[in-house]
N, C-alpha and C positions, 0 to 999 in steps of 0.2 A: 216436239219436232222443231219448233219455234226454235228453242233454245241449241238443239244437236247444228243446225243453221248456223247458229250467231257463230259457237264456238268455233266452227270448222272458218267462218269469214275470219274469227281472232285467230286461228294459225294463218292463215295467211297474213295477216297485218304484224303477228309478232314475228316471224322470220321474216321481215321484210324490214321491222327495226332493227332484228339483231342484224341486219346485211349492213344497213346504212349506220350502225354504229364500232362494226368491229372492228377497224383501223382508222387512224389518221389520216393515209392517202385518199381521196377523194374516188381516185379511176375504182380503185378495192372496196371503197363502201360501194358506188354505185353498180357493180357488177358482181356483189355481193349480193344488196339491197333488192335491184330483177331476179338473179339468177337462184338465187336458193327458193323467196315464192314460186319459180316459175317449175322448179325442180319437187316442190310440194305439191304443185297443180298436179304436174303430169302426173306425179305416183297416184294422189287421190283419183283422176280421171279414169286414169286404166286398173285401178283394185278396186275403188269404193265409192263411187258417184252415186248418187239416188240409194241408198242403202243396198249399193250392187246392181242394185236393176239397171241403171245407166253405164254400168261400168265395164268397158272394152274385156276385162278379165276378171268378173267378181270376185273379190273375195269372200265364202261365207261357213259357219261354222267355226272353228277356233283360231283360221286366218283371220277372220273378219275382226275377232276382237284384239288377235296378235295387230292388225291393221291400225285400229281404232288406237290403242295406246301408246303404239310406235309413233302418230301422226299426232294427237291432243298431246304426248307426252314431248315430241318434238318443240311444239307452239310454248310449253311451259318453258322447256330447258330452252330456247331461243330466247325468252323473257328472263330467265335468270340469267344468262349466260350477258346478257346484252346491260344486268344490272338491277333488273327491275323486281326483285325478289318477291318484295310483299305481292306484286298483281302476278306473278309465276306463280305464288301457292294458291292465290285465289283461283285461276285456270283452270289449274290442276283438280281442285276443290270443288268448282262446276263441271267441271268433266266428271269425274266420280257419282255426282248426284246424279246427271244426266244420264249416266248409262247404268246406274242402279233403277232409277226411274225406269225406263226404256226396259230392264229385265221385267220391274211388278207389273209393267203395263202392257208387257208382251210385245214391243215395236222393237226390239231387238232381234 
């Protein structure tokens, strides 16, 4: 669970570089840089917070993992997308362990 934590802290931290890296204008990176972490927050708050227990409108069952990939797979392509390729596949890479994890140990 340690680990489902960090990842979901590295989506917010990588859409939050690709914000502050996608243009040259400054006003565009920084309302970029807020507004798409803040546009991740919201979605995870109201579908997936606390593995749905916290969350305004859980998602569970084959949303939840349509959820989970949409949002881990956001934070990669935010990381690629922003340049940073090798730590995009590593993401992506810990995401898959985690949620295979998370099936053999049943916290899924």
């Amino acid at each position: 669970m340690l680990l489902m934590f960090l990842l979901e802290l590295g989506v917010i931290a990588a859409v939050g570089y690709w914000g502050f890296t996608v243009s040259s204008n400054w006003i565009i990176n920084t309302l970029a840089g807020l507004g798409a972490p803040a546009l991740f927050i919201t979605a995870w708050a109201l579908f997936g917070a606390g593995g749905g227990v916290n969350a305004t409108f859980p998602a569970t069952g084959i949303w939840r993992g349509v959820l989970e990939i949409l949002w881990f797979g956001g934070g990669a392509a935010a990381l690629y997308a922003a340049g940073a390729a090798t730590p995009a596949a590593v993401f992506a890479i810990l995401f898959a362990v985690n949620a295979a994890l998370r099936l053999i140990w049943k916290q899924a």
